[in-house]
C-alpha beads as a LAMMPS data file, in Angstrom:
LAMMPS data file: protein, C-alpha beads

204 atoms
203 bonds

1 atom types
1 bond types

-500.0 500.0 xlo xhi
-500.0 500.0 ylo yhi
-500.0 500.0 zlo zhi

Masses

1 110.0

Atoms # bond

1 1 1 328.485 -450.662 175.461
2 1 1 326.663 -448.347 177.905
3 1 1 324.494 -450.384 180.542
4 1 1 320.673 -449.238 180.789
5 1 1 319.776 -447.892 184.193
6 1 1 316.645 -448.263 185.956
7 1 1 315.021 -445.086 187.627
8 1 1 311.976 -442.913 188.332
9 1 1 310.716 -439.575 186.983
10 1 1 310.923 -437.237 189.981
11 1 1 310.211 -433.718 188.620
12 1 1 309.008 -432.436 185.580
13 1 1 308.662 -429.326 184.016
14 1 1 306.371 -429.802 180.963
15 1 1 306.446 -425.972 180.032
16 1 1 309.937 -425.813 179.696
17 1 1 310.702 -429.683 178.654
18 1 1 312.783 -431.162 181.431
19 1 1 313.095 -432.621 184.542
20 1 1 314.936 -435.176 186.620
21 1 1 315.369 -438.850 186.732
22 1 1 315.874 -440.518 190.142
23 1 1 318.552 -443.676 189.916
24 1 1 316.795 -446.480 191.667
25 1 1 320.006 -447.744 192.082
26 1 1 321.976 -445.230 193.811
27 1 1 319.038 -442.153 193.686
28 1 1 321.493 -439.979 192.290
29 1 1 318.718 -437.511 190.138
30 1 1 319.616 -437.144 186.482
31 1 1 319.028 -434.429 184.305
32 1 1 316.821 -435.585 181.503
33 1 1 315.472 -433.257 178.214
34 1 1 312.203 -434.421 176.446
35 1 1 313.976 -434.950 173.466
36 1 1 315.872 -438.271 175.281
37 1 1 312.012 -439.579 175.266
38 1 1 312.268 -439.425 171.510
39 1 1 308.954 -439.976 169.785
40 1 1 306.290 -441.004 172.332
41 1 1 302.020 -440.544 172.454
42 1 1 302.116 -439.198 176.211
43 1 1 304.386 -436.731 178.452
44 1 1 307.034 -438.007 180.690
45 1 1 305.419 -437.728 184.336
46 1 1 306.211 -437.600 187.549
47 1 1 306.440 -440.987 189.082
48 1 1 306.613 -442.740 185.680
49 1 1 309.045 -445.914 185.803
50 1 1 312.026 -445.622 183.166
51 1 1 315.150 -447.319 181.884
52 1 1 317.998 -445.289 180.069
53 1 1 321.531 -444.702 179.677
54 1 1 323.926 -442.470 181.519
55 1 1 325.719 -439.658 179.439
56 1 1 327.209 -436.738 179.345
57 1 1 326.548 -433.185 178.443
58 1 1 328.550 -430.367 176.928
59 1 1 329.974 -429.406 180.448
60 1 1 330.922 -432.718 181.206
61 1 1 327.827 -433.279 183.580
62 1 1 326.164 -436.266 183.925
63 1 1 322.082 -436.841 182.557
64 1 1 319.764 -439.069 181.514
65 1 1 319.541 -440.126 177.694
66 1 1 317.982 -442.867 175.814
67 1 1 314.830 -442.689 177.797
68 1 1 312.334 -445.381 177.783
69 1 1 309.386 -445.974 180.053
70 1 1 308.998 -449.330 181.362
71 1 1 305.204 -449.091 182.212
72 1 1 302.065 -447.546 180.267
73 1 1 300.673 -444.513 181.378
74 1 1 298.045 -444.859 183.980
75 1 1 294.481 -443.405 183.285
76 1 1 293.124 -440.852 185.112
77 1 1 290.340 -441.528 187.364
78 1 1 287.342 -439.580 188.005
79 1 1 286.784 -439.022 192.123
80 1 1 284.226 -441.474 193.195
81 1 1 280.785 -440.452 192.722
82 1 1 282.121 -437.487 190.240
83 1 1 281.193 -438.199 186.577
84 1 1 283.988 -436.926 184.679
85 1 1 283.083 -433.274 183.857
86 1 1 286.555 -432.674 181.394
87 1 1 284.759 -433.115 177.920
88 1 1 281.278 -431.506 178.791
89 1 1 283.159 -428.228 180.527
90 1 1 285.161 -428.153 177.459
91 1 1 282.069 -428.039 175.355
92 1 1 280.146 -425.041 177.848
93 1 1 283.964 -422.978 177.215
94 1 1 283.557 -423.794 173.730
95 1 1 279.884 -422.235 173.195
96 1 1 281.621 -418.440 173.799
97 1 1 282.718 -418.823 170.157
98 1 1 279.213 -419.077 168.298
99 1 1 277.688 -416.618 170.698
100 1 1 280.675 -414.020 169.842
101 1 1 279.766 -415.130 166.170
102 1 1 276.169 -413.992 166.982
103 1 1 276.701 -411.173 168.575
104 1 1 279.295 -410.030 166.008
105 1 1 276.731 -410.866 163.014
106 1 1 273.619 -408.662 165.351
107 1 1 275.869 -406.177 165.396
108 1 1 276.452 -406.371 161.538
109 1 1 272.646 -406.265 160.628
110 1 1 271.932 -403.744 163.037
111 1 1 275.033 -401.123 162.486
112 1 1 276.651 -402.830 159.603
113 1 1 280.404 -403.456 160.128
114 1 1 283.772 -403.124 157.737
115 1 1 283.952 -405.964 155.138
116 1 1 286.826 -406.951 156.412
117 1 1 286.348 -408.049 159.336
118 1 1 285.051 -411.419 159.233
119 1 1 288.106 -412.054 157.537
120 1 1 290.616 -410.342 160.287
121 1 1 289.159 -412.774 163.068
122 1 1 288.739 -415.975 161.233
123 1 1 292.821 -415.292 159.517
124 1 1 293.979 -414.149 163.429
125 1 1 292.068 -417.403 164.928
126 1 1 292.669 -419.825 162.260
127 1 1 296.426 -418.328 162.874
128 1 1 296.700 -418.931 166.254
129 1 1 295.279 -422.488 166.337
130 1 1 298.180 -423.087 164.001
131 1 1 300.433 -421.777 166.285
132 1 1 298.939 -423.541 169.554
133 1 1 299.278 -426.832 167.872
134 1 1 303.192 -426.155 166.639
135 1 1 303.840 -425.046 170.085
136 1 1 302.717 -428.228 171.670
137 1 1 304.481 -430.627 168.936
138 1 1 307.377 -428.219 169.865
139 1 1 306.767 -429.004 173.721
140 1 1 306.529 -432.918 173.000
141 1 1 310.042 -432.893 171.136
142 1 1 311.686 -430.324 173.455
143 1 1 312.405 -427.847 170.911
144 1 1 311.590 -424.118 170.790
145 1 1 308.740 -423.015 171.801
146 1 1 306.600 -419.726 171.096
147 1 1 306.688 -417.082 173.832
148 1 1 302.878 -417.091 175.968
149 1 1 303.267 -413.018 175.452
150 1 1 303.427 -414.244 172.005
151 1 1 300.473 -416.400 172.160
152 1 1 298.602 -413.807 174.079
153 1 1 299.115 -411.287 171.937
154 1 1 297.538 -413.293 169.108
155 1 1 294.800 -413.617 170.955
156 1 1 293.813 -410.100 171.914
157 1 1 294.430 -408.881 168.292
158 1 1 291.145 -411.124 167.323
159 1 1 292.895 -414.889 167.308
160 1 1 290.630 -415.830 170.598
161 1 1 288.481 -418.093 169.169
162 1 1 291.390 -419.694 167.520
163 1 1 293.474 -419.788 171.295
164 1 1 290.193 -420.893 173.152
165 1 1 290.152 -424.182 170.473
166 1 1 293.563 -424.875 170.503
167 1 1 293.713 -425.140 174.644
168 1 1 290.403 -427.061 174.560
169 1 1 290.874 -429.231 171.757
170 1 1 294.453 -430.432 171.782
171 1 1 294.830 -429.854 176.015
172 1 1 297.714 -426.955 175.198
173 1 1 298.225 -424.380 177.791
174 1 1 295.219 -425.208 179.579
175 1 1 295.926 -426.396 183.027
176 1 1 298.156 -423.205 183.540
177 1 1 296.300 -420.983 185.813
178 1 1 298.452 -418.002 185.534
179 1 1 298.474 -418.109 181.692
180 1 1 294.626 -418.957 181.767
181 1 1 294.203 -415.350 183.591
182 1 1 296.506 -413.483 181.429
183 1 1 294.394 -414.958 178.150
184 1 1 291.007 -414.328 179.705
185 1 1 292.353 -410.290 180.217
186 1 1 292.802 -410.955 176.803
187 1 1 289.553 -412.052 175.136
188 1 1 287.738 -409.646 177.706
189 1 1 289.937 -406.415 176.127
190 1 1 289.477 -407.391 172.897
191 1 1 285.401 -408.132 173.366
192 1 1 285.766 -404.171 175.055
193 1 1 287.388 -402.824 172.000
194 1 1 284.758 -404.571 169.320
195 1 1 282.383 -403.385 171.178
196 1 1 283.742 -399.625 171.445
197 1 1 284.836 -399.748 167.939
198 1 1 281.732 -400.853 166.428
199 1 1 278.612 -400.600 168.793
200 1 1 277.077 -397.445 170.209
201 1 1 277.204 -398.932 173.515
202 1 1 280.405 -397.813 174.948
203 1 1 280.089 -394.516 172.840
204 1 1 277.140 -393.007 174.900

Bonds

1 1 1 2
2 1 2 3
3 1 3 4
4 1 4 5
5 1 5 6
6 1 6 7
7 1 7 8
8 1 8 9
9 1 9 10
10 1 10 11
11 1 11 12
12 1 12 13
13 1 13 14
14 1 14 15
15 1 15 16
16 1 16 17
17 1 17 18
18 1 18 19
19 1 19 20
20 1 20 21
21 1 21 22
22 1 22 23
23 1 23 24
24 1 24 25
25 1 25 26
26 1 26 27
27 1 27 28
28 1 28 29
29 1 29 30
30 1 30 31
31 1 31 32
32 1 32 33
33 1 33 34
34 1 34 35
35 1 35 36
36 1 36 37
37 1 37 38
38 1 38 39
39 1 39 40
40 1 40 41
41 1 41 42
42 1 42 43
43 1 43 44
44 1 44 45
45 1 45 46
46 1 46 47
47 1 47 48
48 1 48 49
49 1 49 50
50 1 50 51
51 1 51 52
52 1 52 53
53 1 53 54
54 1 54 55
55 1 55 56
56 1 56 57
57 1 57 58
58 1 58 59
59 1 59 60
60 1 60 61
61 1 61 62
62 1 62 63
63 1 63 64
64 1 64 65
65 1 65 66
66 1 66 67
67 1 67 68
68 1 68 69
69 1 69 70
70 1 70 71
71 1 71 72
72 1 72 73
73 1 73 74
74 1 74 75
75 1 75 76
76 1 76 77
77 1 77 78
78 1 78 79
79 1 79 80
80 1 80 81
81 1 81 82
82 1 82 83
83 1 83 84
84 1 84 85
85 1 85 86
86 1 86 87
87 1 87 88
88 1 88 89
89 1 89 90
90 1 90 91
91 1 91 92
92 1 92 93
93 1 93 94
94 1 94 95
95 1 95 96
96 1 96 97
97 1 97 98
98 1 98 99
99 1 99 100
100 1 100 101
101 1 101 102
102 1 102 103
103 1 103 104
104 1 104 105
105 1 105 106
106 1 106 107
107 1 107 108
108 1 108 109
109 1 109 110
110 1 110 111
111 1 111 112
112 1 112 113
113 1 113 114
114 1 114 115
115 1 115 116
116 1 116 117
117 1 117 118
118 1 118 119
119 1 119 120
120 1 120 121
121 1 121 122
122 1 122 123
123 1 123 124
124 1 124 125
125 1 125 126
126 1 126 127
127 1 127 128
128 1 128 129
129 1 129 130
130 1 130 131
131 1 131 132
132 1 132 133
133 1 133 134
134 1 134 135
135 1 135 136
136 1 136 137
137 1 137 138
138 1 138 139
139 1 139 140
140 1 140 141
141 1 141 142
142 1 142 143
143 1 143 144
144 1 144 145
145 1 145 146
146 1 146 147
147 1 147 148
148 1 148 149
149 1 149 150
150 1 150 151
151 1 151 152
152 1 152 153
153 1 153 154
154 1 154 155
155 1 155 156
156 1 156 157
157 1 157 158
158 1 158 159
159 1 159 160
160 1 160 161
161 1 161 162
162 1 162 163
163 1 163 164
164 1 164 165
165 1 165 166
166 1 166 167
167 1 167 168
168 1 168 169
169 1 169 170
170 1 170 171
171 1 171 172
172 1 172 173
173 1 173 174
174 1 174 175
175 1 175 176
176 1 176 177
177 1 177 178
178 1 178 179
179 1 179 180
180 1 180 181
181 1 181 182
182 1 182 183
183 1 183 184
184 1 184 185
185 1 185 186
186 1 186 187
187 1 187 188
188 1 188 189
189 1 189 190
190 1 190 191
191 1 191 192
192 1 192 193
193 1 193 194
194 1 194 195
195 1 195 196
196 1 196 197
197 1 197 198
198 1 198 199
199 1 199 200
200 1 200 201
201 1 201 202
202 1 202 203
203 1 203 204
């Protein structure tokens, strides 16, 4: 019967699903997949206290398995005097969506757009939401996950709106800086392209 170790989460990489588990016994460090958390309502972190058993992977190689944390997640603290800005930030990010819908709909009563339109951004956003939320199920099992060219490529053929509610909303993909930048290029090209495709403005 395999005897449960007691340890430490030292690194974690919760982009890619894995890190390292520190013995407290002999501080040997362990690889350890998110799928040896099995089912669980947080993210293995860095410091977190665990227990698990020692096995083996296909190489032979020692890792972490069995994975179970011995102490709740702590909550995050606002700095003192700081009110906690996360939820009313989220909500000033969120208003770009009904003022593109307003702009989109001036633009309709004052030059008329294609039928079809409408359609094309609600389908590509209501798409992409889908896909942000698979992606982070996927990242909280450890199983495949979508490319980010992938998700950025949703977004700059319309799916934006979609992206922008899936980062906000379910906390995917949006502490990331570098992929943060590469979706804002994004949104901005495709606002650029409505707005040469279907306003006189950049057509002057």
């Amino acid at each position: 019967m395999s005897t449960r170790q007691q340890g430490v989460v030292s690194q974690w990489d919760a982009d890619k699903g894995y890190g390292f588990i520190t013995v407290a016994a002999t501080s040997e460090r362990l690889f350890a997949h998110a799928r040896a958390f099995g089912l669980r309502p947080h993210r293995p972190y860095v410091g977190e206290a665990v227990s698990f058993e020692i096995g083996l992977d296909g190489q032979g190689k020692r890792r972490a398995q069995k994975v179970r944390g011995t102490a709740p997640p702590p909550a995050p603290q606002p700095a003192p005097g700081v009110r906690s800005p996360g939820r009313r930030d989220s909500s000033r990010i969120l208003l770009l969506i009904p003022l593109f819908a307003a702009w989109v709909l001036a633009t309709e009563l004052v030059w008329g757009l294609p039928r079809w339109l409408w359609g094309a951004y609600s389908a590509m956003s209501l798409a992409t939401f889908i896909v942000y939320w698979g992606d982070k199920r996927a990242a909280q099992r450890g199983s495949w996950r979508v490319a980010e060219g992938t998700l950025h490529a949703l977004a700059l053929f319309g799916g934006w709106p979609g992206a922008l509610l899936g980062q906000e909303l379910l906390r995917h993909k949006s502490a990331k800086a570098r992929f943060r930048r590469w979706f804002w290029a994004t949104v901005l090209l495709n606002v650029l392209a409505f707005a040469a495709l279907f306003t006189p403005w950049l057509k002057s």
